[in-house]
Biopython code that builds the backbone (N, CA, C, O; Angstrom):
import numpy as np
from Bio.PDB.StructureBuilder import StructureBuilder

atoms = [
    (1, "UNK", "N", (125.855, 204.951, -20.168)),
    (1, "UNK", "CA", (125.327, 204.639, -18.851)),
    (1, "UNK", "C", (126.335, 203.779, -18.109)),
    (1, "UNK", "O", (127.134, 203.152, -18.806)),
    (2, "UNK", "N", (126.422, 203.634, -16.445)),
    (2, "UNK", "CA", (127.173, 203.099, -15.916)),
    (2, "UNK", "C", (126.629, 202.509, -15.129)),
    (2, "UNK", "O", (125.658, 203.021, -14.572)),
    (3, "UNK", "N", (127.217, 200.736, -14.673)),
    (3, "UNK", "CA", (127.070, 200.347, -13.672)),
    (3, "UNK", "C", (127.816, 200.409, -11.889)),
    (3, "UNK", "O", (128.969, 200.214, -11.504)),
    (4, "UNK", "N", (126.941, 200.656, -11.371)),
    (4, "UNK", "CA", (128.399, 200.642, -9.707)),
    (4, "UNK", "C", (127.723, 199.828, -9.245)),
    (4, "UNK", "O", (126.502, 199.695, -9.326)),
    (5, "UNK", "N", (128.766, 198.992, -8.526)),
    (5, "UNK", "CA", (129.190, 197.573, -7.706)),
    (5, "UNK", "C", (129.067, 197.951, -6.244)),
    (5, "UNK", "O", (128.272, 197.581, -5.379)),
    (6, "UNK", "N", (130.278, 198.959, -6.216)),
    (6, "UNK", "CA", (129.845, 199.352, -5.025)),
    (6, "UNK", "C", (130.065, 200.893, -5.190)),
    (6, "UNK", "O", (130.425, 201.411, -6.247)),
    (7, "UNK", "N", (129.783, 201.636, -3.911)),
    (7, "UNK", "CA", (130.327, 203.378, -4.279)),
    (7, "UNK", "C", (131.454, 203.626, -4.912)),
    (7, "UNK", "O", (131.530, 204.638, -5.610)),
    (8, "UNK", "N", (132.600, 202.696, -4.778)),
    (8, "UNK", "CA", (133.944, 203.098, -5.094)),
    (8, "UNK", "C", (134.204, 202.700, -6.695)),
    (8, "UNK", "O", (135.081, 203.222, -7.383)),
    (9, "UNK", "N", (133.540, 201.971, -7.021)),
    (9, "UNK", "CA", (133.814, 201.360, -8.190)),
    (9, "UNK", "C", (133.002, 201.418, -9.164)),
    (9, "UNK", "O", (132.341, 200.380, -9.173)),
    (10, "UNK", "N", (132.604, 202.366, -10.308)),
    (10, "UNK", "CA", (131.689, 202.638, -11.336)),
    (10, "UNK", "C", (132.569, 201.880, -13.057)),
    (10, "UNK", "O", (133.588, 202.280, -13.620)),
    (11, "UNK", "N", (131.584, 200.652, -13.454)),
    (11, "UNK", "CA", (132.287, 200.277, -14.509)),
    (11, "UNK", "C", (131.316, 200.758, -15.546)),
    (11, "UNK", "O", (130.110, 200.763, -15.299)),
    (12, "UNK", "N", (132.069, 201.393, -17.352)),
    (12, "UNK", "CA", (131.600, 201.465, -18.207)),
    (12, "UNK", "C", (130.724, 200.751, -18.204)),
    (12, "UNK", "O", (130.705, 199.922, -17.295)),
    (13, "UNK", "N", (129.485, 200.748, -19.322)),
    (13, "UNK", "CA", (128.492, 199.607, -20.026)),
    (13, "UNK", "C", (129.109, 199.313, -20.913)),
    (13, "UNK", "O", (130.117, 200.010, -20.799)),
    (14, "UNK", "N", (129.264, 198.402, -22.248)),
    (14, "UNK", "CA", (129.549, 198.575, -23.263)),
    (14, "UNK", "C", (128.963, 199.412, -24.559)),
    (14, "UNK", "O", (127.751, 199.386, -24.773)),
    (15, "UNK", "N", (129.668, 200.001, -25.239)),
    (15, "UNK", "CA", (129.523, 201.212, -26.270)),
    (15, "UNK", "C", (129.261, 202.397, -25.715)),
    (15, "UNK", "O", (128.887, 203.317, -26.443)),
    (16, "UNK", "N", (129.450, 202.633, -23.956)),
    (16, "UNK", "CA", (129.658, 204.218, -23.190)),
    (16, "UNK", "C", (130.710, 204.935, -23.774)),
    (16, "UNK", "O", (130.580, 206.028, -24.324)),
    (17, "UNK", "N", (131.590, 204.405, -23.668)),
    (17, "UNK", "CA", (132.877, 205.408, -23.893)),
    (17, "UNK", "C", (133.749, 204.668, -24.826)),
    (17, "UNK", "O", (133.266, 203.723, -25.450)),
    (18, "UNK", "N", (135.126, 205.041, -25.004)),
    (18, "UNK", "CA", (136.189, 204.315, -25.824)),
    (18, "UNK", "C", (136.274, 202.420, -25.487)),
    (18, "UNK", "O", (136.338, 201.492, -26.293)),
    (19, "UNK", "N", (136.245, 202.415, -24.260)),
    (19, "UNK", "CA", (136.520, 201.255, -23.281)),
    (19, "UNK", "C", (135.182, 200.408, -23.463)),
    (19, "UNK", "O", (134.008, 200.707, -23.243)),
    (20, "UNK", "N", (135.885, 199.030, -24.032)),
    (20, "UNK", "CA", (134.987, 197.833, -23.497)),
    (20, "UNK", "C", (134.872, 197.564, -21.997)),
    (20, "UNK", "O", (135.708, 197.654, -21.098)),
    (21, "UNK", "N", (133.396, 197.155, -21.995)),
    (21, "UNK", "CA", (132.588, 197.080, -20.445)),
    (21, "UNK", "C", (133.904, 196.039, -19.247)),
    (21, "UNK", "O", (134.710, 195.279, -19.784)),
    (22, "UNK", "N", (133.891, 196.117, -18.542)),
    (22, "UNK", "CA", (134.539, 195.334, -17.480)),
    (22, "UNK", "C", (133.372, 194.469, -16.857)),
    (22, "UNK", "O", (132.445, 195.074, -16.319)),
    (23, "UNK", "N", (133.365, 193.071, -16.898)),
    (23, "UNK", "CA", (132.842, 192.585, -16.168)),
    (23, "UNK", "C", (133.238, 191.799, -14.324)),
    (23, "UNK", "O", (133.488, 190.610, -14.125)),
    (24, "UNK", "N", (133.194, 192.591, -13.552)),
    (24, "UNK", "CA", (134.070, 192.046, -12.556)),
    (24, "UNK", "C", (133.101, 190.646, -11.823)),
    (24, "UNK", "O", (131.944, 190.320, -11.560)),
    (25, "UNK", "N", (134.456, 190.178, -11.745)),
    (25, "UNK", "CA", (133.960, 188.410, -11.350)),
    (25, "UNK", "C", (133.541, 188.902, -9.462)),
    (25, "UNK", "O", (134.020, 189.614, -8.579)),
    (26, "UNK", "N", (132.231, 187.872, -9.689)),
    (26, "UNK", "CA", (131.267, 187.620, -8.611)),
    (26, "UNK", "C", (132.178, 186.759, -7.477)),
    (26, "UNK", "O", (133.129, 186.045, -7.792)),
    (27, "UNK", "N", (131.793, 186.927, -6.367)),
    (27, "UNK", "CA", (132.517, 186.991, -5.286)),
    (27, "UNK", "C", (132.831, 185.072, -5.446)),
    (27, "UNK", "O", (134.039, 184.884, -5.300)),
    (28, "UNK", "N", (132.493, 184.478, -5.556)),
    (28, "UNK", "CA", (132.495, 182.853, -5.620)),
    (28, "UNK", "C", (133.862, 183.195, -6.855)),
    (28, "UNK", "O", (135.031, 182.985, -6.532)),
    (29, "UNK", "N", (133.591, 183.587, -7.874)),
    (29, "UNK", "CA", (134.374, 183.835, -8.980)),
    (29, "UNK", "C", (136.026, 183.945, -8.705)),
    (29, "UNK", "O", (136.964, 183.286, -9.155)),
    (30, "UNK", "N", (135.954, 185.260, -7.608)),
    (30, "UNK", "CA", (137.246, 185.674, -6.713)),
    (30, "UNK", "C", (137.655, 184.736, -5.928)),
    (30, "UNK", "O", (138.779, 184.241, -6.000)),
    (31, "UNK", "N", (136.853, 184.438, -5.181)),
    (31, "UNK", "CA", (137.679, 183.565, -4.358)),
    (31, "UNK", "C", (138.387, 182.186, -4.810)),
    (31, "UNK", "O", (138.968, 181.408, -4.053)),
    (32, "UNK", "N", (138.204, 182.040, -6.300)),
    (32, "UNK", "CA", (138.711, 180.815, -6.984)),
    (32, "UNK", "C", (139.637, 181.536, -7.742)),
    (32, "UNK", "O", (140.824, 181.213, -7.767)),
    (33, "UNK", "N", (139.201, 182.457, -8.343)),
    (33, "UNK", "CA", (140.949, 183.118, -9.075)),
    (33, "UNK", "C", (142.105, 183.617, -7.604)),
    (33, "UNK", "O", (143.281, 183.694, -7.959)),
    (34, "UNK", "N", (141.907, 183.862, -6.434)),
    (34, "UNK", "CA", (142.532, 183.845, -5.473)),
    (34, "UNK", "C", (143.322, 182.363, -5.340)),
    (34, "UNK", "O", (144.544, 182.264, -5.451)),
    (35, "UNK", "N", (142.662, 181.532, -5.153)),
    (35, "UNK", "CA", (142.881, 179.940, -4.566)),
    (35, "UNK", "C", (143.807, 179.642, -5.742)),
    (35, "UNK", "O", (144.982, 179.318, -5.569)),
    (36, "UNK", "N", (143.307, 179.748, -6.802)),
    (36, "UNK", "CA", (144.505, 179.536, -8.020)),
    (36, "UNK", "C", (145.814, 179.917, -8.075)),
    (36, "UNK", "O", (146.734, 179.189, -8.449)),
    (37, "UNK", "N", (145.944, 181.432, -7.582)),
    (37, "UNK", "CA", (146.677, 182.456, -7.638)),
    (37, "UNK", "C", (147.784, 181.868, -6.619)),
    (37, "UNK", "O", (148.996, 181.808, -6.828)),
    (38, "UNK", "N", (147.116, 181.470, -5.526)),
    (38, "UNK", "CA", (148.316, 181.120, -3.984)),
    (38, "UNK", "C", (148.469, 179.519, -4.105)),
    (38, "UNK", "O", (149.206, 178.971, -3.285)),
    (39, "UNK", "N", (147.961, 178.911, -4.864)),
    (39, "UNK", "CA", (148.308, 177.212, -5.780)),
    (39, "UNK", "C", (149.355, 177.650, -6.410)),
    (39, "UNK", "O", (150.244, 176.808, -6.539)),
    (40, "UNK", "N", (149.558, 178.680, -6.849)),
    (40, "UNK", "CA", (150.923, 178.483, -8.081)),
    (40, "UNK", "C", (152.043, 178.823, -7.256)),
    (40, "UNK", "O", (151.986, 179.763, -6.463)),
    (41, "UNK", "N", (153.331, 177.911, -7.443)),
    (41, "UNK", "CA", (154.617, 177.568, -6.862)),
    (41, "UNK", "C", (155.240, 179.009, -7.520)),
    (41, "UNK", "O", (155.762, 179.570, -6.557)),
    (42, "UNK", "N", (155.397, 179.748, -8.563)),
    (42, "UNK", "CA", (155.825, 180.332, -8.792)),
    (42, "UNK", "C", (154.852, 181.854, -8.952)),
    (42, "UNK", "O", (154.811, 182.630, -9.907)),
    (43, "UNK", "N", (154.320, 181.895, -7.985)),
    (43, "UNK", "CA", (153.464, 183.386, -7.726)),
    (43, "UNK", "C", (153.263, 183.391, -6.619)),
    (43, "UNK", "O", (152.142, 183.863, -6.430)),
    (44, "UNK", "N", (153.857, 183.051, -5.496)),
    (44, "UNK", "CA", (153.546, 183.024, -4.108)),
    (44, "UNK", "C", (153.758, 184.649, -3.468)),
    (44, "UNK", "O", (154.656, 185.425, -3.796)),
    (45, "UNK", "N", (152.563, 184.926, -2.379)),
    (45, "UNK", "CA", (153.115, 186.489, -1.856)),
    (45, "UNK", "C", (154.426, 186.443, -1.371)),
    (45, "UNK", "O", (155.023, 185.456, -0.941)),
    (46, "UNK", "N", (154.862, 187.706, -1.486)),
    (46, "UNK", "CA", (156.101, 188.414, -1.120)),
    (46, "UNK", "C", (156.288, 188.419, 0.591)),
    (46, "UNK", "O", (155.576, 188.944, 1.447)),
    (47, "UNK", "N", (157.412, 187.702, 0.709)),
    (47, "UNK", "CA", (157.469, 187.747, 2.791)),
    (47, "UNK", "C", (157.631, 189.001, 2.781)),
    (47, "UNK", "O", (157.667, 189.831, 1.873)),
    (48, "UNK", "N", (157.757, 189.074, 4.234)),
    (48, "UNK", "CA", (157.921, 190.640, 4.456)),
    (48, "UNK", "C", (159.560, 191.023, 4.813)),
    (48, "UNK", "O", (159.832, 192.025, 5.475)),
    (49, "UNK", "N", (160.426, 190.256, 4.378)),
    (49, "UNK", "CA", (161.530, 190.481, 4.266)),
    (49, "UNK", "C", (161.583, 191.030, 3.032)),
    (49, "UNK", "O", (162.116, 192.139, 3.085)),
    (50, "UNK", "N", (161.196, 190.660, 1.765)),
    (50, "UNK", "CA", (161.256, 190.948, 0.282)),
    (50, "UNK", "C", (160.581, 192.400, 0.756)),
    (50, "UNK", "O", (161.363, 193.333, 0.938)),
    (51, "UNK", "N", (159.307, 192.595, 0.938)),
    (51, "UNK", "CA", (158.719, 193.994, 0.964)),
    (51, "UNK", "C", (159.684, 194.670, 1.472)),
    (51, "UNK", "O", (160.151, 195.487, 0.678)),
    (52, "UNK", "N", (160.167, 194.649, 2.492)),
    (52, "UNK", "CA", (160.814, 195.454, 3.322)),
    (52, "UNK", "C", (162.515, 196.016, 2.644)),
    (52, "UNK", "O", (163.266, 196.897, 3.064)),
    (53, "UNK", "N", (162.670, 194.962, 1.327)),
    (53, "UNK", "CA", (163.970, 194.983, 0.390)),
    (53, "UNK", "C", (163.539, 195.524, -1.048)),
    (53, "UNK", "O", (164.203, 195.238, -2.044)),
    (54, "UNK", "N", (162.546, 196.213, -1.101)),
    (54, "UNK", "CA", (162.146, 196.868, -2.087)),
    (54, "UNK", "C", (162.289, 197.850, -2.390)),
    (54, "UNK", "O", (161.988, 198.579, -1.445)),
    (55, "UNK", "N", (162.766, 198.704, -3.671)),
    (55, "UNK", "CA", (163.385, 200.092, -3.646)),
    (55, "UNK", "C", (162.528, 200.781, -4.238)),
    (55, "UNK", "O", (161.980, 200.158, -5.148)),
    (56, "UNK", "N", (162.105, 202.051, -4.067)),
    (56, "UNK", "CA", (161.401, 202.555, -5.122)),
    (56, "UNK", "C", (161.846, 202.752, -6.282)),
    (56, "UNK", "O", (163.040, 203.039, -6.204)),
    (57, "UNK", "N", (161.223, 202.732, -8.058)),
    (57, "UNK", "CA", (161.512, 202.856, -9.004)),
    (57, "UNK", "C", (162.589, 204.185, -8.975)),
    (57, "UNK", "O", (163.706, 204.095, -9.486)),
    (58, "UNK", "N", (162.152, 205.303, -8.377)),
    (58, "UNK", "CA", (162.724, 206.452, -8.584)),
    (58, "UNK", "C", (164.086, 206.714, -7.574)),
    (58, "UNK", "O", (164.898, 207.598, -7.845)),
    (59, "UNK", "N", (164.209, 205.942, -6.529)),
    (59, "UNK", "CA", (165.639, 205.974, -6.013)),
    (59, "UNK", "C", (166.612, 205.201, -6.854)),
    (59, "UNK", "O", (167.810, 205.402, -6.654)),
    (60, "UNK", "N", (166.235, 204.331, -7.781)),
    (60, "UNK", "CA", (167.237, 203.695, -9.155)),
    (60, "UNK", "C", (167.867, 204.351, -9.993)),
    (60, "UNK", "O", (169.011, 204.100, -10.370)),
    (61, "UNK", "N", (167.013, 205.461, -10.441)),
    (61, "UNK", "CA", (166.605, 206.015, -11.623)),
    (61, "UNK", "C", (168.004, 206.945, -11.740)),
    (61, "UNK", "O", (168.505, 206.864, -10.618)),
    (62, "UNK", "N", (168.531, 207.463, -12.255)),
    (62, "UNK", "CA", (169.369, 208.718, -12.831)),
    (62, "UNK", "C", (171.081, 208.667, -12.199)),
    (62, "UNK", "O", (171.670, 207.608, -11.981)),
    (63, "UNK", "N", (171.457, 209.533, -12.060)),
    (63, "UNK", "CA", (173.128, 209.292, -11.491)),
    (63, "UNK", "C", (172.940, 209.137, -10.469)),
    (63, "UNK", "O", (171.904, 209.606, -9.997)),
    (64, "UNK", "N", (173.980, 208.302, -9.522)),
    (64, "UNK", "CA", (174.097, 207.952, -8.187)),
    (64, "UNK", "C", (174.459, 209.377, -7.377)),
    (64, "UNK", "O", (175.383, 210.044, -7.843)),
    (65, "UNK", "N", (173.762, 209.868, -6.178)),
    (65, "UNK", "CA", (174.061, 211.025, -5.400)),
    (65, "UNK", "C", (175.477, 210.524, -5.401)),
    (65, "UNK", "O", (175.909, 209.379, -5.531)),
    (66, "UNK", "N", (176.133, 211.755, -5.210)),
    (66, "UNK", "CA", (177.483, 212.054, -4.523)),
    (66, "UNK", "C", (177.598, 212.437, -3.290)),
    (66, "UNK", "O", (176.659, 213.040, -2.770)),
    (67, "UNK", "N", (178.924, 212.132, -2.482)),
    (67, "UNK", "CA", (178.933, 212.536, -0.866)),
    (67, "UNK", "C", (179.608, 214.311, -1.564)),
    (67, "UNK", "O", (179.362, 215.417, -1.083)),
    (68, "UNK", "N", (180.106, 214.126, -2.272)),
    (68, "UNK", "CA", (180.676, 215.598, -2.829)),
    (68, "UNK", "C", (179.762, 216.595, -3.738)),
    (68, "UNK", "O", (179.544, 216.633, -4.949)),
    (69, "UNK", "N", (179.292, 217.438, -2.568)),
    (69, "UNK", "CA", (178.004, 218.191, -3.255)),
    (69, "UNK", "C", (178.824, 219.378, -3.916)),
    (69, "UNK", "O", (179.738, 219.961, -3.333)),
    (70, "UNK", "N", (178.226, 219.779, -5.695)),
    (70, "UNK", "CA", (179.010, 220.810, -6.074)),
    (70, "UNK", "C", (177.687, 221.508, -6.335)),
    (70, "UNK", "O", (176.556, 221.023, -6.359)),
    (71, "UNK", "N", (178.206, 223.126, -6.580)),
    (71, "UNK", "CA", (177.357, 224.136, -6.490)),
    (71, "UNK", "C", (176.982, 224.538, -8.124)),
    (71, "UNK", "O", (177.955, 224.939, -8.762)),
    (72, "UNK", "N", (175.871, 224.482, -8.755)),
    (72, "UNK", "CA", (175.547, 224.749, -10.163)),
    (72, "UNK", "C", (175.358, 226.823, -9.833)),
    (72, "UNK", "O", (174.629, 227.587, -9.201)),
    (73, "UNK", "N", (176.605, 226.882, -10.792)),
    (73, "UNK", "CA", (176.841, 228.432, -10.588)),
    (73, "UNK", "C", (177.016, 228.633, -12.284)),
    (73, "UNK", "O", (177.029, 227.638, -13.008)),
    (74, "UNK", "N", (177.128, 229.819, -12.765)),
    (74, "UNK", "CA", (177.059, 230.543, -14.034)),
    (74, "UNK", "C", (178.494, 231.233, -13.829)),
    (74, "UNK", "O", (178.680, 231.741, -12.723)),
    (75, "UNK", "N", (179.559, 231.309, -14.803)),
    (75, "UNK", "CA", (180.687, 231.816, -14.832)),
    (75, "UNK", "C", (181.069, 231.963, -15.636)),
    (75, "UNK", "O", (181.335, 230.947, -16.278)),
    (76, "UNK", "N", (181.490, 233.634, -16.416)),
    (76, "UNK", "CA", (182.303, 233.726, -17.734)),
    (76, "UNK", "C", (183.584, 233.334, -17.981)),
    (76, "UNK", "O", (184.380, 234.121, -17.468)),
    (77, "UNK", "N", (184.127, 232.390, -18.589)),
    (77, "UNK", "CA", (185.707, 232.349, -18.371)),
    (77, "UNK", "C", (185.826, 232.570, -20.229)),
    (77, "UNK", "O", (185.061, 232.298, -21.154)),
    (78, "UNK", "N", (187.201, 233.198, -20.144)),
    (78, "UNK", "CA", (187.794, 233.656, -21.640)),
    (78, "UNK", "C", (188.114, 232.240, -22.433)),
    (78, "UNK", "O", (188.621, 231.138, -22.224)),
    (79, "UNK", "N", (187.417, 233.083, -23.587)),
    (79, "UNK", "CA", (187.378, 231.475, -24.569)),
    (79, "UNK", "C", (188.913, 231.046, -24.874)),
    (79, "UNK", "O", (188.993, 229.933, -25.394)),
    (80, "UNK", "N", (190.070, 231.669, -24.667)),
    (80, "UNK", "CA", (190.868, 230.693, -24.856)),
    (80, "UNK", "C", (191.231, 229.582, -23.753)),
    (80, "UNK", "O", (191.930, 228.581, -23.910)),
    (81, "UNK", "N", (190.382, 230.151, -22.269)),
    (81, "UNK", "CA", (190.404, 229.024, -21.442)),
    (81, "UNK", "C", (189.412, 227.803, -21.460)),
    (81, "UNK", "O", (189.730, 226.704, -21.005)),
    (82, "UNK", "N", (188.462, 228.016, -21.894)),
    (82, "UNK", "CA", (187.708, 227.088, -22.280)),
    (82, "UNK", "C", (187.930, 226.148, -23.653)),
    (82, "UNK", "O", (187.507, 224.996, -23.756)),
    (83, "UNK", "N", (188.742, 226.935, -24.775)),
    (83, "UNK", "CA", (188.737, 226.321, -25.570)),
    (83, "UNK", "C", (190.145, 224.826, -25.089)),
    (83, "UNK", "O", (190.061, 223.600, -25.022)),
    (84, "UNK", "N", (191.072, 225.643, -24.904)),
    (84, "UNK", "CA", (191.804, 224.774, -23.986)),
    (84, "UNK", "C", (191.153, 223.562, -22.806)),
    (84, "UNK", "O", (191.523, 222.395, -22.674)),
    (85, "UNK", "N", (190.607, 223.935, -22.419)),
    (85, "UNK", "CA", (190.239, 222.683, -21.646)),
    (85, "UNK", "C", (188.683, 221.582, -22.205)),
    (85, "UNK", "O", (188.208, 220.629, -21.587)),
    (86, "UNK", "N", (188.326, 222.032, -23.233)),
    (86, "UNK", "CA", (187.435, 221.312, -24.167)),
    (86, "UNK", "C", (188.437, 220.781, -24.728)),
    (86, "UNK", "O", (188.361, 219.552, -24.722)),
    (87, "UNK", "N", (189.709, 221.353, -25.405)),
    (87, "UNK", "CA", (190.740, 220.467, -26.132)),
    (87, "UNK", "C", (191.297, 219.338, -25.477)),
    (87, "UNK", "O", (192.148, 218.652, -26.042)),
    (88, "UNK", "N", (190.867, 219.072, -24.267)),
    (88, "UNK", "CA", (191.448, 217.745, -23.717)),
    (88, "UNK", "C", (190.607, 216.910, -23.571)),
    (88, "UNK", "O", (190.830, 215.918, -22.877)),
    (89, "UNK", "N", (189.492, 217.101, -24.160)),
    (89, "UNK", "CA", (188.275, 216.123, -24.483)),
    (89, "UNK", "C", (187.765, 215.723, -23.247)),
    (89, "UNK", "O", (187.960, 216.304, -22.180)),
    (90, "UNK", "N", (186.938, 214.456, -23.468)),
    (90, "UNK", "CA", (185.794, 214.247, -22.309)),
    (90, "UNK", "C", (186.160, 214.635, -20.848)),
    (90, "UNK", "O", (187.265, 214.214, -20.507)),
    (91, "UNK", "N", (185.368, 215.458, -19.756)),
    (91, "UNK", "CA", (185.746, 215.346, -18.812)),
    (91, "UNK", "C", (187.027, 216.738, -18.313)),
    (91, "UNK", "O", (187.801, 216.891, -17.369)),
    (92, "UNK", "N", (186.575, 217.729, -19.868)),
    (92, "UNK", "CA", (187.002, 218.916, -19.417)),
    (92, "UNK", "C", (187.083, 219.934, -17.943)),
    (92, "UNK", "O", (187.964, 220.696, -17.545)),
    (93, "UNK", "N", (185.609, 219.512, -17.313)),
    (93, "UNK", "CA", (184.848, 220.328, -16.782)),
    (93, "UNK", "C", (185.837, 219.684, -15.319)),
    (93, "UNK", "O", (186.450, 220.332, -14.470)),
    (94, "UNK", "N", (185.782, 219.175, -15.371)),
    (94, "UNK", "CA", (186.304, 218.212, -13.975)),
    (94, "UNK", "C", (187.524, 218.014, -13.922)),
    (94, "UNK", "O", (188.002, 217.601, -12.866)),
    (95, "UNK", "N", (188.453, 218.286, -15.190)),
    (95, "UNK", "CA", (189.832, 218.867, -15.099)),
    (95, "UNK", "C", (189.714, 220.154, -14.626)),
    (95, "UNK", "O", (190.240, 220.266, -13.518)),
    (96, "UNK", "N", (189.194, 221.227, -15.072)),
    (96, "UNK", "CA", (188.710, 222.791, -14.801)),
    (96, "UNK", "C", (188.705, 222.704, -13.281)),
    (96, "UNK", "O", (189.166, 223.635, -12.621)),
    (97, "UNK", "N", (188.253, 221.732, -12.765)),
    (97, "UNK", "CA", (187.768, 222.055, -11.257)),
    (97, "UNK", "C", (188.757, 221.926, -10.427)),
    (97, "UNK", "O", (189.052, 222.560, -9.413)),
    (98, "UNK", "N", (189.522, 220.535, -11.256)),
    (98, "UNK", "CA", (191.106, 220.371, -9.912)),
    (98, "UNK", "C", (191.477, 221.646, -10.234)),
    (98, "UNK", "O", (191.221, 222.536, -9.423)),
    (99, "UNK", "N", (191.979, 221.884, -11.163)),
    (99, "UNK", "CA", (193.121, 223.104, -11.536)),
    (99, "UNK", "C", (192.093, 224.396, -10.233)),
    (99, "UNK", "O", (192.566, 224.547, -9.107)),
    (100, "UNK", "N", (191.065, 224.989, -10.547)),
    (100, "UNK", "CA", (190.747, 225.510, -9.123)),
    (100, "UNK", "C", (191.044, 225.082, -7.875)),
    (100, "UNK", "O", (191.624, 225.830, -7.087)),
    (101, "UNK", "N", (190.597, 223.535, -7.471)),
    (101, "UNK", "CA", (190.429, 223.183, -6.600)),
    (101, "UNK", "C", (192.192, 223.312, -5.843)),
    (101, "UNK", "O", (192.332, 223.455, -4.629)),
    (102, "UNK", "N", (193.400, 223.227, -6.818)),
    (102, "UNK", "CA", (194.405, 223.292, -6.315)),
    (102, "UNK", "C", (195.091, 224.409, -6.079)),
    (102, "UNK", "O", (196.032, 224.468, -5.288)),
    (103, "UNK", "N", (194.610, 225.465, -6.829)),
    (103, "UNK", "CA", (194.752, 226.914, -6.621)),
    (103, "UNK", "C", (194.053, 227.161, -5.297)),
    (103, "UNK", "O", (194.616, 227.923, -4.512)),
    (104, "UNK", "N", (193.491, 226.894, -5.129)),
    (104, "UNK", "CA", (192.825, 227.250, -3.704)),
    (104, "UNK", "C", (193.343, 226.464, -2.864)),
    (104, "UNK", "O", (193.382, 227.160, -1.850)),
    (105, "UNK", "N", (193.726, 225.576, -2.634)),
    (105, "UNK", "CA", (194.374, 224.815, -1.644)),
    (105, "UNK", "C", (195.737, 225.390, -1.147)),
    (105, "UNK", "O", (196.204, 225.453, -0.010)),
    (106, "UNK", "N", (196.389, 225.921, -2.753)),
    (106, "UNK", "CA", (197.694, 226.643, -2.508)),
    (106, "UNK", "C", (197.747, 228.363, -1.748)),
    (106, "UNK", "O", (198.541, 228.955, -1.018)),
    (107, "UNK", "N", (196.758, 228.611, -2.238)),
    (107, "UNK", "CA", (196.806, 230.068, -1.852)),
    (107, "UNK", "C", (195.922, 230.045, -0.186)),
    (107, "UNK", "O", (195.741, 231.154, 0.317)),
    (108, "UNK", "N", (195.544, 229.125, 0.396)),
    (108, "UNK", "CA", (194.573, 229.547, 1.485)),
    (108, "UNK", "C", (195.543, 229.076, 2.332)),
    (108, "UNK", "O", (195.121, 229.441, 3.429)),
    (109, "UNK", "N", (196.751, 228.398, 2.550)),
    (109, "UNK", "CA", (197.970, 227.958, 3.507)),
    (109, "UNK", "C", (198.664, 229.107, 3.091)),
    (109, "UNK", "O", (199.463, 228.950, 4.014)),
    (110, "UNK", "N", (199.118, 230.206, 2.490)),
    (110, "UNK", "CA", (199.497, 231.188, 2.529)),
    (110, "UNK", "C", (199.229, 232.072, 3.358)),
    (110, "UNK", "O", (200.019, 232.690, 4.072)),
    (111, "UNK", "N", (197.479, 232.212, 3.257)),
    (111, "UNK", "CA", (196.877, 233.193, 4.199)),
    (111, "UNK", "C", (196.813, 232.636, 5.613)),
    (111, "UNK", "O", (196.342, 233.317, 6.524)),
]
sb = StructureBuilder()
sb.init_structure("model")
sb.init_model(0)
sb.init_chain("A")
sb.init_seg("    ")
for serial, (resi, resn, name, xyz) in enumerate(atoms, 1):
    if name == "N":
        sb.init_residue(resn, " ", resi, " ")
    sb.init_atom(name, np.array(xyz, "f"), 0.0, 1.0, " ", f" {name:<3s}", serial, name[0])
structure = sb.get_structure()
């Protein structure tokens, strides 16, 4: 069985479900864990300079974008070219690319 507080908020009873009951503190209750809360020197709200300097978790998260967008394409190249440029260890792939990238630079001032 459940109690609601108000429409929005339905708390377990205890022994309903997995979850021990929640008892939410009575409005006198709140307004003293509030008063406590903005008493402490080291929990004060956030100005709105701080809000406004807040990043989302997920713009942190993974490799930094590049201004140099490359294209994820599928390409057979002959294994002695690949084996060759795995033989120069980390950072094969991005040797692979100048060596294109300069072939093309050379041959398109031709045309």
């Amino acid at each position: 069985m459940s109690k609601t507080i108000n429409p929005k908020t339905t708390i377990p009873e205890a022994g309903a479900g997995k979850r021990p009951a929640v008892r939410m503190p009575s409005l006198a209750e709140d307004k003293a864990i509030t008063a406590a809360a903005r008493a402490d020197k080291d929990a004060q709200p956030l100005t709105p300079a701080q809000l406004k300097a807040m990043v989302p978790m997920k713009a942190l998260r993974g490799r930094p974008k590049s201004d140099n967008k490359k294209l994820l394409v599928s390409v057979r190249y002959s294994p002695e070219v690949v084996a060759y440029f795995k033989s120069t260890g980390d950072g094969w792939q991005s040797r692979m690319d100048g060596v294109l990238q300069r072939y093309v630079h050379r041959h398109s001032k031709q045309a």
